[in-house]
C-alpha positions as CSV (number, residue, x, y, z in Angstrom):
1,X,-81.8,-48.7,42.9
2,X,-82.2,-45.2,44.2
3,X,-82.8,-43.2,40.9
4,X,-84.3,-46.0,39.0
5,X,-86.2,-47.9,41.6
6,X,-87.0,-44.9,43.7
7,X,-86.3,-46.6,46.6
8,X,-85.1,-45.0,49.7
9,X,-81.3,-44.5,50.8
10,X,-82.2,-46.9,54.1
11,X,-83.3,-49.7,51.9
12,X,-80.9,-49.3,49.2
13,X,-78.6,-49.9,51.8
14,X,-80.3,-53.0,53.2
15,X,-80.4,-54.4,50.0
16,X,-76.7,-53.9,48.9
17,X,-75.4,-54.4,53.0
18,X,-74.3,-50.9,52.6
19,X,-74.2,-48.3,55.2
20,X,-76.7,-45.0,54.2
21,X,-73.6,-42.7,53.8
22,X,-71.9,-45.6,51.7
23,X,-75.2,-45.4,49.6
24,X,-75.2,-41.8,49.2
25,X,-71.2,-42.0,48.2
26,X,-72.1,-44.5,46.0
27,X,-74.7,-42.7,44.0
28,X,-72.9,-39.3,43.9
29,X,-69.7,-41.3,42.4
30,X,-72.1,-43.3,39.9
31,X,-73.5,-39.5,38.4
32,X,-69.6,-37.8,38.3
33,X,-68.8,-41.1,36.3
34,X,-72.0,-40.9,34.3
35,X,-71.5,-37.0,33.4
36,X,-67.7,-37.6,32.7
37,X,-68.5,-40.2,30.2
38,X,-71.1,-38.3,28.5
39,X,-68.8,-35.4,28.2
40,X,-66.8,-36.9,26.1
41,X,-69.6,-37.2,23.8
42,X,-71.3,-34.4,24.0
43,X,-70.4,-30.1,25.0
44,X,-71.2,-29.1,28.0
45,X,-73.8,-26.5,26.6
46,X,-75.7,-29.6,25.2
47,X,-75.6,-31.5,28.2
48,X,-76.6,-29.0,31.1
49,X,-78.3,-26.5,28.7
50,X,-81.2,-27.9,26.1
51,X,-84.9,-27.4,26.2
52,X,-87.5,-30.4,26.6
53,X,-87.6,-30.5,22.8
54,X,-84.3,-31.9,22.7
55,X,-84.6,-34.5,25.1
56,X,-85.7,-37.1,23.3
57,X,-83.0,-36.8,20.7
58,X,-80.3,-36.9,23.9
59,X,-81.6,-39.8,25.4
60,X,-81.9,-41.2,21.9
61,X,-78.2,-40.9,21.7
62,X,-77.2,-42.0,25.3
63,X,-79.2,-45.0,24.2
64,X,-77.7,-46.1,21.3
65,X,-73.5,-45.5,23.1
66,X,-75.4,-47.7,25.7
67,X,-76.5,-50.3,23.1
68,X,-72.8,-50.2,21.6
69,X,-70.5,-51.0,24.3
């Protein structure tokens, strides 16, 4: 809700009956789980380090381990 709806920590919370902090610990778990996984996948120079020309072709490839589970 926060990074894909934009929405604030406050009504995240309200939303999910969450406190803000519990919102905030929440989120920051969510994206160390999310860039665990897609270590496995990828090197870490490829994940942290790659120009805007290579984006597409990342999230092409998130997207289809997405599609496959």
């Amino acid at each position: 809700m926060r990074e894909i709806e934009n929405m604030k920590v406050a009504e995240t919370g309200e939303c999910l009956g969450l406190s803000t902090v519990n919102v905030k610990v929440r989120l920051n778990r969510a994206k160390v789980m999310l860039k665990n996984l897609l270590s496995e996948y990828y090197q870490k120079d490829d994940i942290l380090n790659f120009h805007l020309s290579r984006c597409d072709n990342i999230v092409e490839k998130v997207m289809k381990q997405i599609d496959g589970l």
